[in-house]
Residue frames as a rotation matrix with the C-alpha (Angstrom) as fourth column:
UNK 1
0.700 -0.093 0.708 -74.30
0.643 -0.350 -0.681 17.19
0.311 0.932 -0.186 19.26
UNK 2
-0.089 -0.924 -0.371 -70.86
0.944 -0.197 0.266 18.99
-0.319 -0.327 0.890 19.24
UNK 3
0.607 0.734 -0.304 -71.75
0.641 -0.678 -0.359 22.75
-0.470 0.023 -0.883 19.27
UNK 4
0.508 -0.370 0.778 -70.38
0.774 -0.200 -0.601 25.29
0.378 0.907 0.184 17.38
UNK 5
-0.061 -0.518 -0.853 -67.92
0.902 -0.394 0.175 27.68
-0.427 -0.759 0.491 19.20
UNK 6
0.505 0.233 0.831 -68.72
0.638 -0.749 -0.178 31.29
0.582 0.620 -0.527 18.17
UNK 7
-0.356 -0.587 -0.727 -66.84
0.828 -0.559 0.046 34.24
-0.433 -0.586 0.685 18.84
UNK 8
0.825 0.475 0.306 -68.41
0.565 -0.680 -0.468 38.21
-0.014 0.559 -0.829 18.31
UNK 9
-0.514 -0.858 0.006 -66.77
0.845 -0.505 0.176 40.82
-0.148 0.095 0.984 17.04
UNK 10
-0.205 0.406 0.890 -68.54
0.541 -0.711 0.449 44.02
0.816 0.574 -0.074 16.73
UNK 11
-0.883 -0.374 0.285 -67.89
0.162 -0.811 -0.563 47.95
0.441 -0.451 0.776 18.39
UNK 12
-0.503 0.814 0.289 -71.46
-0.562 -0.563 0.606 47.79
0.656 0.142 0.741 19.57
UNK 13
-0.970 -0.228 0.080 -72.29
-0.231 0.774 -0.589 46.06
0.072 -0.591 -0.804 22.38
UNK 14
-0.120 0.993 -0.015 -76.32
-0.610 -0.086 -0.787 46.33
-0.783 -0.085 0.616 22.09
UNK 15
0.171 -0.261 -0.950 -75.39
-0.982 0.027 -0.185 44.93
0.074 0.965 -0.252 18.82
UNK 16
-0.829 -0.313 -0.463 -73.61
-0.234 0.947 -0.221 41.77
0.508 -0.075 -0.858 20.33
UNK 17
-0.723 0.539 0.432 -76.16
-0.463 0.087 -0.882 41.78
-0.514 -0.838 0.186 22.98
UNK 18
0.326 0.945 -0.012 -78.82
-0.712 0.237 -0.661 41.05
-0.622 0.225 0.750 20.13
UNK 19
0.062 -0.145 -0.988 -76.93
-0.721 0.678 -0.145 38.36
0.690 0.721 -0.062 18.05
UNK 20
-0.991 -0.125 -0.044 -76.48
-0.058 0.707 -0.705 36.41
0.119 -0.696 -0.708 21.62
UNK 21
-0.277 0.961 0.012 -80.24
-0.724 -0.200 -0.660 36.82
-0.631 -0.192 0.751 22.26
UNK 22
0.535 0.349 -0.770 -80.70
-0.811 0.466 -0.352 34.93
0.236 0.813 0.533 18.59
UNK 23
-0.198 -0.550 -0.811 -77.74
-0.300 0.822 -0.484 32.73
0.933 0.147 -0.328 18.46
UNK 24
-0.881 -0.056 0.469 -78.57
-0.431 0.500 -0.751 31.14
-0.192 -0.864 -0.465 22.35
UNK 25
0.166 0.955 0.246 -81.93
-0.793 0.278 -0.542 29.94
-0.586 -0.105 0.803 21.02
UNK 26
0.394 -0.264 -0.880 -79.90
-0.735 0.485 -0.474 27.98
0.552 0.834 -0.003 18.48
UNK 27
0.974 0.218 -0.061 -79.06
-0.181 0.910 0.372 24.16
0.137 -0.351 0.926 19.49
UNK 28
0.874 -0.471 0.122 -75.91
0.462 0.882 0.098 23.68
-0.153 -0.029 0.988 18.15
UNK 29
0.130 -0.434 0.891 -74.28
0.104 -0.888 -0.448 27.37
0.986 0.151 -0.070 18.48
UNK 30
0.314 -0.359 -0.879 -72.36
0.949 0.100 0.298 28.08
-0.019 -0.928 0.373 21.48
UNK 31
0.509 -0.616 0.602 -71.16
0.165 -0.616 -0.770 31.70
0.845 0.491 -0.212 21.81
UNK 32
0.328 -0.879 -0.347 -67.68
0.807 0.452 -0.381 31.85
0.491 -0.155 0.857 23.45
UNK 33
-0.534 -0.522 -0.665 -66.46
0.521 -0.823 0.227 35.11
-0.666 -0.225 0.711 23.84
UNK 34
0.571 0.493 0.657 -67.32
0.796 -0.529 -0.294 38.63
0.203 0.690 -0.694 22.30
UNK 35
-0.497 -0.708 -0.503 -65.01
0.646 -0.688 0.330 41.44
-0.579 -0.161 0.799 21.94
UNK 36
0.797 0.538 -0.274 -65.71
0.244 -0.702 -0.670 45.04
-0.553 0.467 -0.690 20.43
UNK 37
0.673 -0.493 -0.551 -62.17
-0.715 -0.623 -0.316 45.38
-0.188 0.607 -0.773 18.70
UNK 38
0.802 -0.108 -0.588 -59.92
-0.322 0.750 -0.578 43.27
0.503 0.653 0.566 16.17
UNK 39
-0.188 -0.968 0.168 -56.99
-0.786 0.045 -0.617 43.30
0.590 -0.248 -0.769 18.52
UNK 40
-0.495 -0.013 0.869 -58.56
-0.812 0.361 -0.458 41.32
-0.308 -0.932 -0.190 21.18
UNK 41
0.660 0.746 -0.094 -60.39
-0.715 0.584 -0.386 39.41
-0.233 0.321 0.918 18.93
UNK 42
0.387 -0.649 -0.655 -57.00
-0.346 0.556 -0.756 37.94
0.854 0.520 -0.010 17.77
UNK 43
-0.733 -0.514 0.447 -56.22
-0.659 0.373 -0.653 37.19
0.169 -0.773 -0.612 21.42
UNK 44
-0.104 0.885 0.453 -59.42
-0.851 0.156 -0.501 35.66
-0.514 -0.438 0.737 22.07
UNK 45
0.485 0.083 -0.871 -58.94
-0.805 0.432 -0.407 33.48
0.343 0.898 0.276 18.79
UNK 46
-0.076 -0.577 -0.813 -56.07
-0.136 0.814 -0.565 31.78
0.988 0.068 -0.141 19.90
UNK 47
-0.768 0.075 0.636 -57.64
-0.640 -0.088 -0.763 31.63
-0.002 -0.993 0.115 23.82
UNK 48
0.178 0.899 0.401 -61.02
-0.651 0.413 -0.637 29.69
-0.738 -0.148 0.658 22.58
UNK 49
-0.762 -0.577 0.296 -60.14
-0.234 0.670 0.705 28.24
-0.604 0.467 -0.645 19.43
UNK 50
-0.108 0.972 -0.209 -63.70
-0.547 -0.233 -0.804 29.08
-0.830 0.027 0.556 17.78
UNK 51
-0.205 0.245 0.948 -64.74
0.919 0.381 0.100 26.92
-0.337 0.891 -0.303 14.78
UNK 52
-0.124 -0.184 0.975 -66.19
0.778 -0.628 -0.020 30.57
0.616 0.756 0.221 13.85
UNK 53
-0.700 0.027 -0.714 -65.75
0.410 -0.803 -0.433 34.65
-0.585 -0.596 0.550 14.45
UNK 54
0.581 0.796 0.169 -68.62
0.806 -0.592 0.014 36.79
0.111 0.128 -0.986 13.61
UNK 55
-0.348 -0.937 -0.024 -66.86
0.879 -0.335 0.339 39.74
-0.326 0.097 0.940 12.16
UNK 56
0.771 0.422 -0.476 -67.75
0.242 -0.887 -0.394 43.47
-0.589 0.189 -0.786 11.98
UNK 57
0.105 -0.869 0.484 -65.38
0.985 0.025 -0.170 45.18
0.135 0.494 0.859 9.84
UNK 58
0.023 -0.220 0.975 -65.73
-0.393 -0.899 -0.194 49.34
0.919 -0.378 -0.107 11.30
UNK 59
0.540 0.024 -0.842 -64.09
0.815 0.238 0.529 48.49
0.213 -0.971 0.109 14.26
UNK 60
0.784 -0.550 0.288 -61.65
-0.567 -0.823 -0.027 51.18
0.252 -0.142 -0.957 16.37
UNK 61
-0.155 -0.988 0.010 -57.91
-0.702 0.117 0.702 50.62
-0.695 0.102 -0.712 15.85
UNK 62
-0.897 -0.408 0.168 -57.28
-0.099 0.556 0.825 47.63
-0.430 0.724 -0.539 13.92
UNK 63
-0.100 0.868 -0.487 -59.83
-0.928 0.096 0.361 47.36
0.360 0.488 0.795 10.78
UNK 64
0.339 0.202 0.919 -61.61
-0.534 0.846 0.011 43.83
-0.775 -0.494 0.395 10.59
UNK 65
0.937 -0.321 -0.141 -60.05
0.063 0.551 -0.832 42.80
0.345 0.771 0.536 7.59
UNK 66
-0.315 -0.860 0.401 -56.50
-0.741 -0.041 -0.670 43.65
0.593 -0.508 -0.624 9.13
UNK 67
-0.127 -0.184 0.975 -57.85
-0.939 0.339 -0.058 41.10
-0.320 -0.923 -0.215 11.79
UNK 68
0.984 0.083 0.154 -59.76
0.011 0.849 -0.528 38.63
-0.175 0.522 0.835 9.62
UNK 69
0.600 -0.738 -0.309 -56.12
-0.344 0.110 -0.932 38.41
0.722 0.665 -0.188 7.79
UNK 70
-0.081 -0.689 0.720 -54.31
-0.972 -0.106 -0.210 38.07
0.221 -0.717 -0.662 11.11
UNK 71
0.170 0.440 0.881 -56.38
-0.821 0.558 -0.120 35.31
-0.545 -0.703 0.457 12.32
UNK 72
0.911 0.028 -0.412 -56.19
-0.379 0.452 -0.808 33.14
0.164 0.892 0.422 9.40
UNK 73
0.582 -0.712 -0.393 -52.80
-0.334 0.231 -0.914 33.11
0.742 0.663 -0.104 9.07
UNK 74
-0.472 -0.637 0.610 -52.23
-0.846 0.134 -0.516 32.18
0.247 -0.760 -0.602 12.42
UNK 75
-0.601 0.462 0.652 -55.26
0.050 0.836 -0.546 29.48
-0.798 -0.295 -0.526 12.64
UNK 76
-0.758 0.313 -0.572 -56.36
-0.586 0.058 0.808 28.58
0.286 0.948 0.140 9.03
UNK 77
-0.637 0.745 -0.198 -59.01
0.619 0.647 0.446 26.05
0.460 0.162 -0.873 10.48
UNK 78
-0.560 0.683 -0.470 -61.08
0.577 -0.086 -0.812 29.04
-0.595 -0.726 -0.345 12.17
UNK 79
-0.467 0.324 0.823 -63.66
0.817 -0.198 0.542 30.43
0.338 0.925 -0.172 9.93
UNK 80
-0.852 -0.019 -0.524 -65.02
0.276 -0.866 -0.417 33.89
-0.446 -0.500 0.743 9.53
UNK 81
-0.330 0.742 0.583 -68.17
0.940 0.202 0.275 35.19
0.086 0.639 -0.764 9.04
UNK 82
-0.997 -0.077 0.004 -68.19
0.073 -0.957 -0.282 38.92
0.026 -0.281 0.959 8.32
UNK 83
0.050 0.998 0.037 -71.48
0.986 -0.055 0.160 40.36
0.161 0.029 -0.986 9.26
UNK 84
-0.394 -0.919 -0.006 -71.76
0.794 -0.344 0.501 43.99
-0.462 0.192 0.866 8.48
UNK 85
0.131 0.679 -0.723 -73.37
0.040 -0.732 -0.680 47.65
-0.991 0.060 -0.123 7.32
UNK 86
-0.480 -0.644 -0.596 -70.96
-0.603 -0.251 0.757 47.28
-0.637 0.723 -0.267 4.29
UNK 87
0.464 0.864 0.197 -72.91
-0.132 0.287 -0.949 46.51
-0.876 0.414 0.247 0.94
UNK 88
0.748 -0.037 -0.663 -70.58
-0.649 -0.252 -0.718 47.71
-0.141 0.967 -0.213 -1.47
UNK 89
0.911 -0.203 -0.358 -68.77
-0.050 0.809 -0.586 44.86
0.409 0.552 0.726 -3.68
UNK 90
0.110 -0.959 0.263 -65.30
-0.273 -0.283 -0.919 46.00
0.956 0.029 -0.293 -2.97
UNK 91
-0.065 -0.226 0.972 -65.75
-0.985 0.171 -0.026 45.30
-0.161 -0.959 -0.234 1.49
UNK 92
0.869 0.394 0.299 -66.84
-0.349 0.917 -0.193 41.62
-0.351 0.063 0.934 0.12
UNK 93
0.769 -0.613 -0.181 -63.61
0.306 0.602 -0.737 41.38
0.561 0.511 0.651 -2.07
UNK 94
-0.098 -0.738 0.668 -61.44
-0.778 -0.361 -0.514 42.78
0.620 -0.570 -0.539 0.39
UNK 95
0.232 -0.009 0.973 -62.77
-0.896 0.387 0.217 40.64
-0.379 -0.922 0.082 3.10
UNK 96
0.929 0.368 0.049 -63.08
-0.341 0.898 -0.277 37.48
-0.146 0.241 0.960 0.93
UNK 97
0.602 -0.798 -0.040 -59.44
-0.201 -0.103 -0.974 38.24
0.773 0.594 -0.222 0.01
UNK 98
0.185 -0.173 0.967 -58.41
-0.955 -0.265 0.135 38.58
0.233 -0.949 -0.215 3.81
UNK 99
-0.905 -0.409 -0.118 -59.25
-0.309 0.823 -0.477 35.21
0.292 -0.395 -0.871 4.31
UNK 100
-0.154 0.988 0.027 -63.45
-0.662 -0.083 -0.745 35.47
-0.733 -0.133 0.667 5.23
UNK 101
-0.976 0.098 0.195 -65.37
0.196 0.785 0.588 32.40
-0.095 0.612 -0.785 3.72
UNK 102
-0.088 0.978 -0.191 -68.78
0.994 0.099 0.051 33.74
0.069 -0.185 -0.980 4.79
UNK 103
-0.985 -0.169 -0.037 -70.16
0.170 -0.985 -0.031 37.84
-0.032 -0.037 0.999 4.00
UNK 104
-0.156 0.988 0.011 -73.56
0.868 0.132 0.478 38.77
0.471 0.085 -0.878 5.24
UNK 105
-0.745 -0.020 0.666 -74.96
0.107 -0.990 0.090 42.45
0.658 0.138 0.740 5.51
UNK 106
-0.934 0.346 -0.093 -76.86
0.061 -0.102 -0.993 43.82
-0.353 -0.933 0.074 8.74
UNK 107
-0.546 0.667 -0.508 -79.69
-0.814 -0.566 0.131 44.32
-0.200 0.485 0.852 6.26
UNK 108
-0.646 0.297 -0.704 -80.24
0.003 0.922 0.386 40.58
0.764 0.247 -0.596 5.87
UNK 109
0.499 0.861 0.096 -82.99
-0.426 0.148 0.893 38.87
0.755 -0.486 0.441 8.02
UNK 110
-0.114 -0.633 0.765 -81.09
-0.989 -0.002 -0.149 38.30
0.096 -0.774 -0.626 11.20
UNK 111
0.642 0.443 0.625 -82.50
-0.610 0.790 0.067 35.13
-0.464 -0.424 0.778 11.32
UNK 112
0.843 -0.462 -0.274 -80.31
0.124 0.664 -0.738 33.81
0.523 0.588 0.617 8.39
UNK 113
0.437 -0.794 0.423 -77.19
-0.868 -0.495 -0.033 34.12
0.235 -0.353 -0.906 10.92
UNK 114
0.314 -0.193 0.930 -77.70
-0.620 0.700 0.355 30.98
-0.719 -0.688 0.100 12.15
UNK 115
0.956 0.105 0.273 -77.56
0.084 0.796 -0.599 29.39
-0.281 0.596 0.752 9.00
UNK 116
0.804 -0.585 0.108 -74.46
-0.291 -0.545 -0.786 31.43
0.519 0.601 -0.608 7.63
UNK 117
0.319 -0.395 0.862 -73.01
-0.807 0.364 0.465 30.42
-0.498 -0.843 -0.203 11.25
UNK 118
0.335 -0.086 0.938 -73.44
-0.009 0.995 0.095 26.26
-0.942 -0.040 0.333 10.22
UNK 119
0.923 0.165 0.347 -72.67
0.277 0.339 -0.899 26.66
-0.266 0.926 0.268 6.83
UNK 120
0.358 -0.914 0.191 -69.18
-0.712 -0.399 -0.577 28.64
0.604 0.070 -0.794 7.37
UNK 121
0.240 -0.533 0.811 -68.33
-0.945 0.064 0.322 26.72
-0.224 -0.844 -0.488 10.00
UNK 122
0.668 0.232 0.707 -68.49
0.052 0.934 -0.355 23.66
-0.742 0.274 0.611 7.48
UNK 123
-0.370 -0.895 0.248 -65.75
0.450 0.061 0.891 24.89
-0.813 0.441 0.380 5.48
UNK 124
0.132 0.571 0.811 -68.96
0.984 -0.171 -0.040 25.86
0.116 0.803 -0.584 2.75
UNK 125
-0.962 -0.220 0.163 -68.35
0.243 -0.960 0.140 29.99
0.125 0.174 0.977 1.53
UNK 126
-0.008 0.998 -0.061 -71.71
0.995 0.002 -0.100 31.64
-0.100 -0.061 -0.993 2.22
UNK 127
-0.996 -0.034 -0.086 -72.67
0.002 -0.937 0.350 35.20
-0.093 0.348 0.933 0.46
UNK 128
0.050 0.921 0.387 -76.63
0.393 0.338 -0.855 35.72
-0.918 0.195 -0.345 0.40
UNK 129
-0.171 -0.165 0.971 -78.06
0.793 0.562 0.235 36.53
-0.584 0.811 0.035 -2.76
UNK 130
0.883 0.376 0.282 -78.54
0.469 -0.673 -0.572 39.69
-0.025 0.637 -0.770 -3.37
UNK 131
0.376 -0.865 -0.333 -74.74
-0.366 -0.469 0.804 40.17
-0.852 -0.180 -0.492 -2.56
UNK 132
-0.124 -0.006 0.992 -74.50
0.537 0.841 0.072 37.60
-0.835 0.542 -0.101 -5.34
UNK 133
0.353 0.495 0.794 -76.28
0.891 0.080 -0.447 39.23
-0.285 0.865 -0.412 -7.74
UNK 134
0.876 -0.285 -0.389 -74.38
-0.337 -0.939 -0.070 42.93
-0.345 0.192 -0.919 -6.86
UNK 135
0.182 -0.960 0.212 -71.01
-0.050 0.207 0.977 41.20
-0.982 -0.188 -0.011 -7.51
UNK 136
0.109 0.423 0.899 -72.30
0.911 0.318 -0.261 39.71
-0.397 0.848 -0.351 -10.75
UNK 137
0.768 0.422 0.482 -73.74
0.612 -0.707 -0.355 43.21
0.191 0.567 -0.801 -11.81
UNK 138
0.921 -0.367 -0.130 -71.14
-0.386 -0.907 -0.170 45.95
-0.055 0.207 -0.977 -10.77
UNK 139
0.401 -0.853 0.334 -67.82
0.312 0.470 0.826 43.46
-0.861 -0.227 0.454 -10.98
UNK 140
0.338 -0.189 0.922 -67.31
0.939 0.135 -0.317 44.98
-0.064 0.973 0.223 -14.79
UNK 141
0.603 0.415 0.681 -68.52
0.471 -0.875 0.116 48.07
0.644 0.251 -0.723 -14.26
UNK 142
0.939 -0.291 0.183 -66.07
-0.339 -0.873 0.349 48.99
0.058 -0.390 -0.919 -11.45
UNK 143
0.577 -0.817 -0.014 -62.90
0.798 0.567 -0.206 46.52
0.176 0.108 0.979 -12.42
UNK 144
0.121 -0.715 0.689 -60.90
0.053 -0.688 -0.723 49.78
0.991 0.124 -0.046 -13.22
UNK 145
0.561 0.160 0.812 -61.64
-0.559 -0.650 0.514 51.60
0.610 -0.743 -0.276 -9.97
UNK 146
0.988 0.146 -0.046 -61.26
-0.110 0.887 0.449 48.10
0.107 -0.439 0.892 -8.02
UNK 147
0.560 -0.827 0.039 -57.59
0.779 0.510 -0.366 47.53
0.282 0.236 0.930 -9.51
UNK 148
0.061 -0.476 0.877 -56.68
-0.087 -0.878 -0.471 50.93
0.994 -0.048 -0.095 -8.76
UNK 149
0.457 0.275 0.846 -57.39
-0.668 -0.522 0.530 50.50
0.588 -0.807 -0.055 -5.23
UNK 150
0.895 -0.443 -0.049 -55.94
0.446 0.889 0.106 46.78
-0.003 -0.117 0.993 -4.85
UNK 151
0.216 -0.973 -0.076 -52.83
0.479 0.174 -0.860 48.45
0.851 0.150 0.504 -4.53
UNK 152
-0.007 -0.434 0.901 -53.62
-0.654 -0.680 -0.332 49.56
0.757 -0.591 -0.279 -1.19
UNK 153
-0.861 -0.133 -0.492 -52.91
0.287 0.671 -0.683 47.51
0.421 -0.729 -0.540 2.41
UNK 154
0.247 0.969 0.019 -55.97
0.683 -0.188 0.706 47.46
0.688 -0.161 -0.708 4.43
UNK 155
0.023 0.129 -0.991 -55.09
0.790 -0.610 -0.060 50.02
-0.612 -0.782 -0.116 6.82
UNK 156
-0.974 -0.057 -0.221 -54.31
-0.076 -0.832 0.549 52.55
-0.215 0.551 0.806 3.79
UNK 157
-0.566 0.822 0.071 -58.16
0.164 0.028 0.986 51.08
0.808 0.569 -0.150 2.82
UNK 158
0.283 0.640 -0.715 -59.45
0.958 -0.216 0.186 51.78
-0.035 -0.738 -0.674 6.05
UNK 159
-0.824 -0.431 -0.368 -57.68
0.251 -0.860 0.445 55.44
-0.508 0.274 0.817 5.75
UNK 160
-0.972 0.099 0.214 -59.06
0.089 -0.688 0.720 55.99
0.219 0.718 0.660 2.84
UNK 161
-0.436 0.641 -0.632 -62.41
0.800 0.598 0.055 55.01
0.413 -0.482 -0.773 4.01
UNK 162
0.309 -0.016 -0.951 -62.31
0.881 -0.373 0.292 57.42
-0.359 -0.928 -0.101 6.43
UNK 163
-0.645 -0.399 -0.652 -61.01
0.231 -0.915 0.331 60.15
-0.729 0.063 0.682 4.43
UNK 164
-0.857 0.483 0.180 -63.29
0.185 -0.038 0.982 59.86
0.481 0.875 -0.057 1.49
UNK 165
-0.102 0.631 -0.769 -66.13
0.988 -0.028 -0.153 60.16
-0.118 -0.775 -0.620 4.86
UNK 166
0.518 0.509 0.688 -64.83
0.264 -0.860 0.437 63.49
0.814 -0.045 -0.579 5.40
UNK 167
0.900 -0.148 -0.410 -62.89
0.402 -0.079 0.912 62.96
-0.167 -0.986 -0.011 8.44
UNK 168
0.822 -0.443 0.357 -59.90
-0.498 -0.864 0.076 65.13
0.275 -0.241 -0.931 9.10
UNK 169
-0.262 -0.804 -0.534 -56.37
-0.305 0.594 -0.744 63.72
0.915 -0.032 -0.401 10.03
UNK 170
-0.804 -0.222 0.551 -56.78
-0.549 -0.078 -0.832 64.35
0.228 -0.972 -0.059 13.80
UNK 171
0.428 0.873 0.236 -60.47
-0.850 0.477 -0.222 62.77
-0.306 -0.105 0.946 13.70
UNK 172
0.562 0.034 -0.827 -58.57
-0.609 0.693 -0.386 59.91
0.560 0.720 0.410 12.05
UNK 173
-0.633 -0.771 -0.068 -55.37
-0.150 0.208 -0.966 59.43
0.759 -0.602 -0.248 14.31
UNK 174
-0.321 0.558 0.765 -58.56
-0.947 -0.213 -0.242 59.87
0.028 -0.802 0.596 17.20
UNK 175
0.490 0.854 0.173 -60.77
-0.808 0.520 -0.277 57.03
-0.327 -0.004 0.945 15.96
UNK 176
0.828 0.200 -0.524 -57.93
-0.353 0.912 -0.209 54.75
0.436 0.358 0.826 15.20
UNK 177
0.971 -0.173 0.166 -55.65
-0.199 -0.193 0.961 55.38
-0.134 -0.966 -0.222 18.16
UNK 178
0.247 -0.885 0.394 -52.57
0.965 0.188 -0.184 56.17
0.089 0.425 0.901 15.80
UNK 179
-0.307 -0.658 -0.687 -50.46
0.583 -0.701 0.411 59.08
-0.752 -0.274 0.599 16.56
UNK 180
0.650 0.606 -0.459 -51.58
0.022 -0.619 -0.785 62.34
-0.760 0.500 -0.416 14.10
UNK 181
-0.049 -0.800 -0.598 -48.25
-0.883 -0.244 0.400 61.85
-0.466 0.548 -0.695 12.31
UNK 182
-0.840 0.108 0.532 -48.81
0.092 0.994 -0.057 58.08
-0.535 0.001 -0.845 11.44
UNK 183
0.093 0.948 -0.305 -52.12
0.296 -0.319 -0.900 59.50
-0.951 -0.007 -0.310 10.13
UNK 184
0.696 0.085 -0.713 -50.76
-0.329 -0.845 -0.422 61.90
-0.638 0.528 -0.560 7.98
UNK 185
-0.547 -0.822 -0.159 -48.13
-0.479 0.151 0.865 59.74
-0.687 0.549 -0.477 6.58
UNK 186
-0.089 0.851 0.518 -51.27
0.498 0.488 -0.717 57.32
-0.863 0.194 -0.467 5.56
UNK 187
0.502 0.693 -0.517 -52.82
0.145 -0.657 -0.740 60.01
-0.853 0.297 -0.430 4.21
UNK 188
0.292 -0.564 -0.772 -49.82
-0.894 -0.449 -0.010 61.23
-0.341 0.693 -0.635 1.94
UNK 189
-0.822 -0.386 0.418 -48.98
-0.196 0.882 0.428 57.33
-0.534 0.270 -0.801 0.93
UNK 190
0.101 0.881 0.462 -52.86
0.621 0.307 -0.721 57.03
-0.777 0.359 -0.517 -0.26
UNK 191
0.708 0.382 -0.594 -52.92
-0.227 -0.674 -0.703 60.08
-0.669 0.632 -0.390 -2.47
UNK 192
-0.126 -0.603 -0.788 -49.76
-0.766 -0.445 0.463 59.29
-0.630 0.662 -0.406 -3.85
UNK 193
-0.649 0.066 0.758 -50.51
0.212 0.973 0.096 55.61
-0.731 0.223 -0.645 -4.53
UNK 194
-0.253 0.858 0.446 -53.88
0.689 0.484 -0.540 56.91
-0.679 0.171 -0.714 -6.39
UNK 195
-0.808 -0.206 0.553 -52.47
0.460 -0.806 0.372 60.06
0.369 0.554 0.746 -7.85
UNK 196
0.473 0.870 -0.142 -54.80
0.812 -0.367 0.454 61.95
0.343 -0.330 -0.879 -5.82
UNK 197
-0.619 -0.651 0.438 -53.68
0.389 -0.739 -0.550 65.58
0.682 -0.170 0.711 -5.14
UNK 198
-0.773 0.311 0.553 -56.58
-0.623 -0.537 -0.568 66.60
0.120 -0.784 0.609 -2.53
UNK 199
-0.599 0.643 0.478 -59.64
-0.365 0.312 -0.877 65.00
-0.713 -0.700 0.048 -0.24
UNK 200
0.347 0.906 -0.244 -62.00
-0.663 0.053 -0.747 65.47
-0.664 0.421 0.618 -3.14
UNK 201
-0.127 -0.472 -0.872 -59.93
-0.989 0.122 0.078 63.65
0.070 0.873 -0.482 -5.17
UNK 202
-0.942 -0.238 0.237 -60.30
-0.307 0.897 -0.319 60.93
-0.137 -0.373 -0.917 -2.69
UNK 203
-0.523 0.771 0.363 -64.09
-0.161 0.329 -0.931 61.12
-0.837 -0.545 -0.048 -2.48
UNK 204
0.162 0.403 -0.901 -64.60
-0.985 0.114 -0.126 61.05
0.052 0.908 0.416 -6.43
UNK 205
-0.802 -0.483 -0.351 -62.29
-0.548 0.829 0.114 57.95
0.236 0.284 -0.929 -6.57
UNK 206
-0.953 0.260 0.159 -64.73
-0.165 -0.001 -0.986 56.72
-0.256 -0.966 0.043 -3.47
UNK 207
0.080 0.948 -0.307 -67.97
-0.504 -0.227 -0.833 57.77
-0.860 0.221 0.460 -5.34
UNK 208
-0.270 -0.089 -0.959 -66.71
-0.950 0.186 0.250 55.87
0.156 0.978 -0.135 -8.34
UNK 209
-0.695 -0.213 -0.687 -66.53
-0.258 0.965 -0.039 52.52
0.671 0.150 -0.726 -6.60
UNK 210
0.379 0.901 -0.213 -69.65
0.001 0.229 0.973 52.76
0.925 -0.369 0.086 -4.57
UNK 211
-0.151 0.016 -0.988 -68.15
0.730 0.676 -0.101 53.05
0.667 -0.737 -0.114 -1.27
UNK 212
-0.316 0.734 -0.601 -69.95
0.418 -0.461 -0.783 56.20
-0.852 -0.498 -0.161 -0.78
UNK 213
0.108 0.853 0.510 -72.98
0.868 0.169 -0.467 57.67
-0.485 0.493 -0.722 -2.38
UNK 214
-0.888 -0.133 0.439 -72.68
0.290 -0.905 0.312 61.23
0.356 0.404 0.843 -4.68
């Protein structure tokens, strides 16, 4: 049997340490390589040639959708399977949008990796079901919010992310190893895009679409 080539991705190495642990008990799963950040993950991509990456999306510097998107468009036959803290609808349609065929949440039963693994790596889209059933249920209810935000690039959506957190420019320019001015242009390109005149403005927007809690 021809094994599946896996590549990790995720800022946590205890983290990778326990999906290899699972995924080596698996027959027909091979993992390849593991990186903690999206840059190298895009070298690594086109060094192994994985059938699939296992994708975090809070990585430092490049987001994982900024990578998931890279990869793709440089090797459309390698498939991604984000795996992830991110619950709310909007990281699913970002990623799915990226180029991600497969979106499963750290909350799932670790066990269903393997499956999510064989089933992406078949070309087959794989969302469990209670991500299903949030998409279903809050896709009306936050369209507006959604469309408002579709008009940012994913680094302005990692930004905002990050500002709607709470974090400061300089904490931002820190944790994504971009100059404090590069930051701050971000920063002033988001608000203006969203008509947002101060932080809170960001974290209402934020608290509207679930991608943090009031």
């Amino acid at each position: 049997m021809e094994k599946i080539k896996v590549i990790l991705v995720d800022d946590h190495a205890v983290v990778r340490a326990g999906y290899k642990i699972l995924l080596s008990n698996i027959e027909n799963i091979s993992v390849v390589a593991e990186t903690n950040t999206g840059e190298e993950a895009i070298t690594l991509s086109g060094k192994h040639n994985p059938d699939v990456i296992v994708m975090d999306l809070s990585l430092p510097g490049m987001s994982g959708i900024e990578a998931i998107r890279t990869i793709v468009k440089d090797n459309n036959d390698i498939k991604i399977l984000v795996f992830t803290m991110h619950e709310e609808v909007i990281f699913v349609e970002r990623a799915l949008q990226a180029g991600a065929i497969g979106y499963m949440t750290k909350s799932t039963d670790p066990e269903m990796l393997s499956e999510a693994i064989s089933q992406v790596a078949q070309g087959k889209k794989y969302l469990d079901d209670e991500l299903k059933q949030k998409m279903t249920y809050e896709h009306e209810k936050s369209r507006d919010s959604d469309a408002l935000l579709s008009d940012l690039s994913a680094r302005e959506f990692q930004i905002f992310c990050l500002l709607a957190e709470g974090l400061n420019t300089a904490e931002i320019s820190k944790q994504l190893n971009i100059s404090y001015k590069t930051a701050a242009n971000y920063s002033t390109q988001i608000k203006s895009k969203l008509n947002a005149s101060t932080v809170a403005d960001i974290a209402r927007i934020a608290i509207r679409t679930n991608i943090i809690k009031a």
